[in-house]
Kinemage of the C-alpha trace (Angstrom):
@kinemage 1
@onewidth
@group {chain A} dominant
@subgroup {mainchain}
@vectorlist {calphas} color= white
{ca unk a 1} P 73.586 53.306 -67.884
{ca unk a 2} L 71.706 55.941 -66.021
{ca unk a 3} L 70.913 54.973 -62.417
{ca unk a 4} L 67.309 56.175 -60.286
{ca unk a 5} L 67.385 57.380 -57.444
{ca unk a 6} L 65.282 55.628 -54.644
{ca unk a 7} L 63.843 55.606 -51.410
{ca unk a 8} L 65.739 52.027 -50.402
{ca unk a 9} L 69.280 53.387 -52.144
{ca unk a 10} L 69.020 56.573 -49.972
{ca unk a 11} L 68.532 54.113 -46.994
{ca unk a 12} L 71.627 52.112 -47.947
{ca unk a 13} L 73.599 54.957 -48.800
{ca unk a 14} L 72.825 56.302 -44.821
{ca unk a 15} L 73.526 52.890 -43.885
{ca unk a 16} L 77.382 52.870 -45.540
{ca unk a 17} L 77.881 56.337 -44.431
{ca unk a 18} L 76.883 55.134 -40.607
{ca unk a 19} L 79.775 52.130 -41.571
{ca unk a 20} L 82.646 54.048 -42.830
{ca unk a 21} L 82.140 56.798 -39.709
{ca unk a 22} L 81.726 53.759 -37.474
{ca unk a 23} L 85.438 52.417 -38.586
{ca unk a 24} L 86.885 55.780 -38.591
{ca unk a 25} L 87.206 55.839 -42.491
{ca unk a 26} L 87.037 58.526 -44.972
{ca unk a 27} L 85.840 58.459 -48.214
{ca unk a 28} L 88.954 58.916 -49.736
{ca unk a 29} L 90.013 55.555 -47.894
{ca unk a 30} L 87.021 53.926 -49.120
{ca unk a 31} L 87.204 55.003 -52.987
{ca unk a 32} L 91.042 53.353 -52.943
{ca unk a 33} L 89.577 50.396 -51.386
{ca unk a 34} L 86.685 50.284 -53.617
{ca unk a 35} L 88.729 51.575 -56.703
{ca unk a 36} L 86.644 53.791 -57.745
{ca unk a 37} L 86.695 57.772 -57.334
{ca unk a 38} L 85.760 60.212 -54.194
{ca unk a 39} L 82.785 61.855 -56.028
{ca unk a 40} L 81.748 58.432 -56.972
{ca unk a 41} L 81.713 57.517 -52.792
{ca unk a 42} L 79.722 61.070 -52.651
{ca unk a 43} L 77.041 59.697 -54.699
{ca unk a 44} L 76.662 56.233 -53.846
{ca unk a 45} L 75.857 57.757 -50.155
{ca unk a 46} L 73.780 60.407 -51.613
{ca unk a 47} L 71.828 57.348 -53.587
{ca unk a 48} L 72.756 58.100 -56.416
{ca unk a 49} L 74.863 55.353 -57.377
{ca unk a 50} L 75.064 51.565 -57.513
{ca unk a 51} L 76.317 49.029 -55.226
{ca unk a 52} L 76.808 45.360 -56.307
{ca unk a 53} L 76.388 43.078 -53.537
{ca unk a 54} L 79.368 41.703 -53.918
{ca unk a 55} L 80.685 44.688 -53.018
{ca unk a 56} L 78.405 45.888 -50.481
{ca unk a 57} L 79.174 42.598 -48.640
{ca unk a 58} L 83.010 42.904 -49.439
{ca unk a 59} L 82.303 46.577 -47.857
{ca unk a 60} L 80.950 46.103 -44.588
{ca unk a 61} L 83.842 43.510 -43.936
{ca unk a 62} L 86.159 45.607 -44.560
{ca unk a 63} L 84.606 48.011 -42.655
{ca unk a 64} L 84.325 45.294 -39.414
{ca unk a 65} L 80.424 44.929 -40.251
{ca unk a 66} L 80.359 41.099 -40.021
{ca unk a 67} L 77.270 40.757 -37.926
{ca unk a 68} L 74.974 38.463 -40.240
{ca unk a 69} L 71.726 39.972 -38.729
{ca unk a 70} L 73.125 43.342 -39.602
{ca unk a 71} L 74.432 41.907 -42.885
{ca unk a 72} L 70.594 40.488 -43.726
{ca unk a 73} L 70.008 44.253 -42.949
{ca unk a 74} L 72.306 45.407 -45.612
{ca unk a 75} L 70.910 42.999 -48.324
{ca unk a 76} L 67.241 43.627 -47.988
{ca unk a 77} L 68.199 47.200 -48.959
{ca unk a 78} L 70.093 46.495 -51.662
{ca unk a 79} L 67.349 43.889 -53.301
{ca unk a 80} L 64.961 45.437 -56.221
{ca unk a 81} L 66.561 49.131 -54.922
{ca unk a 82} L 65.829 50.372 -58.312
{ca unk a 83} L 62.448 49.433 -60.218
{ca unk a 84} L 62.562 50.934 -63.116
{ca unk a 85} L 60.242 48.957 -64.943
{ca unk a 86} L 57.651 49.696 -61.895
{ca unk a 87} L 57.237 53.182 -63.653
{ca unk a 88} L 57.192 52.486 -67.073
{ca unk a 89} L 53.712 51.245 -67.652
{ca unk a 90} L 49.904 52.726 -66.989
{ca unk a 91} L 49.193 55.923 -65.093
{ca unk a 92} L 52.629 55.721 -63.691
{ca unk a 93} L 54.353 56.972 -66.815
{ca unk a 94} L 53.339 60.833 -65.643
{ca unk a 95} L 55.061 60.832 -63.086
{ca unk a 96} L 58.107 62.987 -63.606
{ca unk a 97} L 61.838 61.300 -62.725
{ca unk a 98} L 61.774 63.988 -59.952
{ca unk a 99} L 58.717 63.070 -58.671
{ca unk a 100} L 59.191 59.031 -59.335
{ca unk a 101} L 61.526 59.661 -55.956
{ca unk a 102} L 59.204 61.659 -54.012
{ca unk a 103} L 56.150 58.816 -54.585
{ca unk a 104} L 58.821 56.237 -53.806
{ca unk a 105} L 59.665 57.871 -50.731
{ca unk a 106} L 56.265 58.546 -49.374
{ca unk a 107} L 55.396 54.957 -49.935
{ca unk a 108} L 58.518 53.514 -48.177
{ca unk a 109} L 58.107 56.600 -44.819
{ca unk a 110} L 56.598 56.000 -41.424
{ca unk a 111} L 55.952 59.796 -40.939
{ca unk a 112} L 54.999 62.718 -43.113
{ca unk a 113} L 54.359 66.219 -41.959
{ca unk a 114} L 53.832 68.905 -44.538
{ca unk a 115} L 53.328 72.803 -44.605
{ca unk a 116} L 51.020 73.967 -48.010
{ca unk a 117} L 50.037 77.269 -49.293
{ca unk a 118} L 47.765 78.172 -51.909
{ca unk a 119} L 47.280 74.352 -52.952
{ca unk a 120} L 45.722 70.876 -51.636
{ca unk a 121} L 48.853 69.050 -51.136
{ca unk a 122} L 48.792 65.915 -53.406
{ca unk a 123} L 48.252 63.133 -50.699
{ca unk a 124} L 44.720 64.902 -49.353
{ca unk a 125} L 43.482 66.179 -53.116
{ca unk a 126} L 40.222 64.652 -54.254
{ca unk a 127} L 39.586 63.432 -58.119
{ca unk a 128} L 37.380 66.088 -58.817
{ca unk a 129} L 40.421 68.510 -57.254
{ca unk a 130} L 42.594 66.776 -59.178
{ca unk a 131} L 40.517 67.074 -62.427
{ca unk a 132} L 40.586 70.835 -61.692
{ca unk a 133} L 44.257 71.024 -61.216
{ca unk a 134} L 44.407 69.674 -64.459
{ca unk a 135} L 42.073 71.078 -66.296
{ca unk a 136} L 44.114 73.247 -68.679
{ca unk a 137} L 46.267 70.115 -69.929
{ca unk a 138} L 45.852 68.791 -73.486
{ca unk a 139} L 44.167 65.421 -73.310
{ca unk a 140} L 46.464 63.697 -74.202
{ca unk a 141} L 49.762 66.007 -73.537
{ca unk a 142} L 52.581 65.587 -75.746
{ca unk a 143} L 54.083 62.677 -73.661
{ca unk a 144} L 50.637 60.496 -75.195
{ca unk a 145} L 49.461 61.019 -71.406
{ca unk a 146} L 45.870 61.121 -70.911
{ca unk a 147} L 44.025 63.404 -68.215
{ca unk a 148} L 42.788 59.864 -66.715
{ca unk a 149} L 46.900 59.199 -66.703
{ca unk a 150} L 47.697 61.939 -64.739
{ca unk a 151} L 44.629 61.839 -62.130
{ca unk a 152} L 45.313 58.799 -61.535
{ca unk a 153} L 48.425 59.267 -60.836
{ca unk a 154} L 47.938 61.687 -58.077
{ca unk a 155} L 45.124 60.020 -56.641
{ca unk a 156} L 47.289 57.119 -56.483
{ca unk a 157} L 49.705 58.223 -53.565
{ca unk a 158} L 46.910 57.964 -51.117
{ca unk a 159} L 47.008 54.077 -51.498
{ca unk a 160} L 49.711 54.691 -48.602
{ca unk a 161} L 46.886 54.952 -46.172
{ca unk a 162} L 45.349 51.851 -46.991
{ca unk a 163} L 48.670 49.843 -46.031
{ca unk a 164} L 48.311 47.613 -42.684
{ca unk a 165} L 50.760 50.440 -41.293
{ca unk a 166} L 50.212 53.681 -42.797
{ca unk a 167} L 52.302 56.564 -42.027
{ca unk a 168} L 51.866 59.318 -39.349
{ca unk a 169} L 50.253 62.214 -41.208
{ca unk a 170} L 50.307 65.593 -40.044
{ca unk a 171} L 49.423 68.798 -42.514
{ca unk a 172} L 49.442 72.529 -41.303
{ca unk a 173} L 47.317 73.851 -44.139
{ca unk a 174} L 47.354 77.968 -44.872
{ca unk a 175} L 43.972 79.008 -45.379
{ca unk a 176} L 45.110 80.236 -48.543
{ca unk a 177} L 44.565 76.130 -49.683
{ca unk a 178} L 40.837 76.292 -48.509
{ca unk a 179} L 40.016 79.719 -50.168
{ca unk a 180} L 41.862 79.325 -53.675
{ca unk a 181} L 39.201 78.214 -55.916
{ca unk a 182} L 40.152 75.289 -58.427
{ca unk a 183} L 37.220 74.111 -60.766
{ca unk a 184} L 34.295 75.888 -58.940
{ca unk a 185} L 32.343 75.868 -55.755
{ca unk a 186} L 31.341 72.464 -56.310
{ca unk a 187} L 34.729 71.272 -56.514
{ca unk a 188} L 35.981 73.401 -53.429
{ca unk a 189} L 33.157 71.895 -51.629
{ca unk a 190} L 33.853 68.333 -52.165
{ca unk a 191} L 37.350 68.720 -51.529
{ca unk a 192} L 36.631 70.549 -48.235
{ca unk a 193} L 34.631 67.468 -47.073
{ca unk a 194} L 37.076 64.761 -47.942
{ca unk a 195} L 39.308 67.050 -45.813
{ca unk a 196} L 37.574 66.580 -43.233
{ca unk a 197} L 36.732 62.954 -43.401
{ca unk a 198} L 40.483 62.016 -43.851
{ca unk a 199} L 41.276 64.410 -40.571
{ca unk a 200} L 38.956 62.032 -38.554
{ca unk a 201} L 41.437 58.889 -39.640
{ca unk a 202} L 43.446 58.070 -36.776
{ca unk a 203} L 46.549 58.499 -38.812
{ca unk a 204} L 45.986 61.498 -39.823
{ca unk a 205} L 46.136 64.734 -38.398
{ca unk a 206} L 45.053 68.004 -40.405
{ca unk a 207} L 45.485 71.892 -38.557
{ca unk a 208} L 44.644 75.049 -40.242
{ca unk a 209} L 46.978 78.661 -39.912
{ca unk a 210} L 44.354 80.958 -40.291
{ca unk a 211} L 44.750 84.333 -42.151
{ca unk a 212} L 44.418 86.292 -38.820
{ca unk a 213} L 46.401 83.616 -36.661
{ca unk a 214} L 48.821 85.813 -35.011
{ca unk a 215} L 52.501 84.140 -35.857
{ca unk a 216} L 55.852 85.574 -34.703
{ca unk a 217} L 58.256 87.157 -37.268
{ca unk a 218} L 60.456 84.163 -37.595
{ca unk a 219} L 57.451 81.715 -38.515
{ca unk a 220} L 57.910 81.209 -42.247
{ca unk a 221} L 54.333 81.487 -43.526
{ca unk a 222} L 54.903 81.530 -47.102
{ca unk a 223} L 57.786 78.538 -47.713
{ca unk a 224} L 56.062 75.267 -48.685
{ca unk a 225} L 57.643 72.363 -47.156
{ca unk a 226} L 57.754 68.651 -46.314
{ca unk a 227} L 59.315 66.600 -43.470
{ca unk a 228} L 59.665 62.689 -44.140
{ca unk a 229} L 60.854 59.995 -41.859
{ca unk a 230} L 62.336 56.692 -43.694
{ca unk a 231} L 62.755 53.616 -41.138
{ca unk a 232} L 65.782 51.504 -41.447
{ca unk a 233} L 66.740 47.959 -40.598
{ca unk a 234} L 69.863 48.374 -39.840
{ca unk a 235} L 71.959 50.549 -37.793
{ca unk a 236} L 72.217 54.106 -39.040
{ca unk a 237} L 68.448 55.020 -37.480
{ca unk a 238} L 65.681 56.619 -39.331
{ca unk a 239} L 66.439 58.417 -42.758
{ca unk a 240} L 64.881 61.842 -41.883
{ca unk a 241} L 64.684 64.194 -44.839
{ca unk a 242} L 63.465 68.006 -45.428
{ca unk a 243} L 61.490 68.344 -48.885
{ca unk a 244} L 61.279 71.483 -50.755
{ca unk a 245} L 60.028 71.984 -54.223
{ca unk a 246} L 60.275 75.447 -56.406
{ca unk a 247} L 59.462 75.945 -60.351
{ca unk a 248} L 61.535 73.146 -61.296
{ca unk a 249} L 63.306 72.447 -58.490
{ca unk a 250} L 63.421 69.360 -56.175
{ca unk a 251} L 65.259 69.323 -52.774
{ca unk a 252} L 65.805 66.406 -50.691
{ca unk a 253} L 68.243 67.456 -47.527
{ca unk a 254} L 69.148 65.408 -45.052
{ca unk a 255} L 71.994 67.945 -43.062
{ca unk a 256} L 71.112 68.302 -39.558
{ca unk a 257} L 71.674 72.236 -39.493
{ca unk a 258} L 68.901 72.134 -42.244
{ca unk a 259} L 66.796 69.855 -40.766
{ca unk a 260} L 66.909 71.339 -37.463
{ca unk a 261} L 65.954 74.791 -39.014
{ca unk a 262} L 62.601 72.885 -40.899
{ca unk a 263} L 62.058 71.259 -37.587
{ca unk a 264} L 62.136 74.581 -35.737
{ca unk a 265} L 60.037 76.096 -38.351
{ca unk a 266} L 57.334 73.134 -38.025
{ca unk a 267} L 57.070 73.915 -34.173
{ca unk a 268} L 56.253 77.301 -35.229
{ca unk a 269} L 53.674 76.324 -37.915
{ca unk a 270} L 51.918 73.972 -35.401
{ca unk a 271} L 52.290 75.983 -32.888
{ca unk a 272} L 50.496 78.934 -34.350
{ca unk a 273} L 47.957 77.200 -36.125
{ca unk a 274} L 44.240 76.120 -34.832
{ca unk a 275} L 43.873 72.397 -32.862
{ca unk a 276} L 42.373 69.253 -34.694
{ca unk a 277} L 38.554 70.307 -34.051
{ca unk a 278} L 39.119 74.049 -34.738
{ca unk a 279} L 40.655 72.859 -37.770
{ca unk a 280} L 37.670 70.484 -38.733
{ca unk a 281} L 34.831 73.213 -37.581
{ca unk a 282} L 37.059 76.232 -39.835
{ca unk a 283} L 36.848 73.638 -42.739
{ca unk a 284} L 33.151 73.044 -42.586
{ca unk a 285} L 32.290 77.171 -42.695
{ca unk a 286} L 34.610 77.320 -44.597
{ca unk a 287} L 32.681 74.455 -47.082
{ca unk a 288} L 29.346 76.352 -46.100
{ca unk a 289} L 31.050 79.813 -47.764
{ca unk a 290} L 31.231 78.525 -50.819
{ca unk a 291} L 27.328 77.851 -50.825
């Protein structure tokens, strides 16, 4: 039976990994134990895989995890870690399996900082953007989903602001995202504004890189990426992940040497682009060019 990947079984899997380095075990040691094979191990850290929680339990003993705080910790991962049904009905059927994880993992992060060229990113687009973006779809596509299906399912991911916690938001925006025209000047206009308004939220933070910003040769202006922070409750720390996404091509990594690099690269970014009310007064003229 195929398996999804989630937010929660990427948590887990972090959380095992922290257990078996913790006891000095490979995962070699731990597929004998477990019966199973090596590249299995691989995946079930990787969340890709399933735990029972018999096992899990049976696991972390093994392992010398016996704290039952920590063990509470280990469960409340493990419980509804897969909801597939959740994506199966309404608007949510459009979302792709790829991007099923990256929804689940924006809703479950405490920080999300994002670099975008040439388009909105999805979690600032407004309908009328979104409308635009999809403009050239059949209505309905050959899945049976309707436009309404699919703007509603990117509108949806902004429901993570309206959470009693949201996220830290931070977005370093190319000026190639305000000047790209989707729909018409109308549309450009109104997305501009709800910019703008969301930059004011305290949660969120929006910059502009302008076209003439001067930025060093290692700054890397053109590669669209996304930096996510998953809490934890147990002992492993924050899951911190580096997004990428190319024609058909989702990238989740979670290696320090690569997230150092996108971490470096976000200083950069920042660094070069305008403050939070240069940002919001390039927006408005920016609103006022298109008339």
């Amino acid at each position: 039976m195929a398996t999804v990947r989630t937010a929660r079984k990427m948590v887990l899997g972090r959380e095992i990994e922290h257990m078996i380095k913790t006891a000095g075990k490979n995962q070699t040691e731990i597929a004998k134990f477990m019966e199973t094979s090596p590249s299995r191990v691989t995946g079930l850290l990787a969340g890709h895989h399933n735990i029972s929680l018999g096992d899990l339990e049976r696991l972390a003993t093994y392992l010398e995890f016996t704290d039952e705080g920590y063990l509470e910790a280990l469960r409340a991962l493990w419980r509804n870690n897969q909801k597939r049904g959740f994506w199966s009905t309404g608007y949510r059927r459009a979302y792709s399996e790829e991007m099923r994880l990256r929804v689940d993992v924006e809703k479950n992060s405490d920080r999300i900082r994002s670099f975008e060229v040439e388009v909105m990113p999805g979690l600032v687009q407004c309908e009328s953007y979104v409308r635009a973006l999809y403009s050239g779809l059949p209505d309905p596509d050959v899945n049976g989903l309707s436009l309404e299906d699919h703007v509603l399912a990117r509108v949806a991911r902004q429901d993570i602001y309206d959470k009693d916690a949201p996220p830290s938001v931070h977005f370093v925006l190319s000026e190639s995202c305000l000047r790209r025209v989707w729909g018409d000047a109308d549309v450009m206009r109104e997305q501009l504004d709800y910019l703008v308004k969301l930059s004011q939220r305290e949660f969120m933070m929006v910059q502009v890189l302008p076209f003439d910003a001067p930025v060093g040769r290692r700054t890397p202006i053109s590669n669209r990426f996304s930096l996510l922070r998953i809490p934890s409750p147990g002992a492993a720390g924050p899951l911190e992940l580096a997004y990428t996404e190319g024609e058909g091509e989702f990238r989740y990594l979670d290696d320090k040497k690569a997230l150092d690099a996108y971490d470096s690269a976000w200083t950069r970014l920042s660094t070069a682009a305008l403050s939070f009310e240069e940002s919001r007064r390039f927006l408005r003229q920016v609103a006022r060019d298109f008339g």
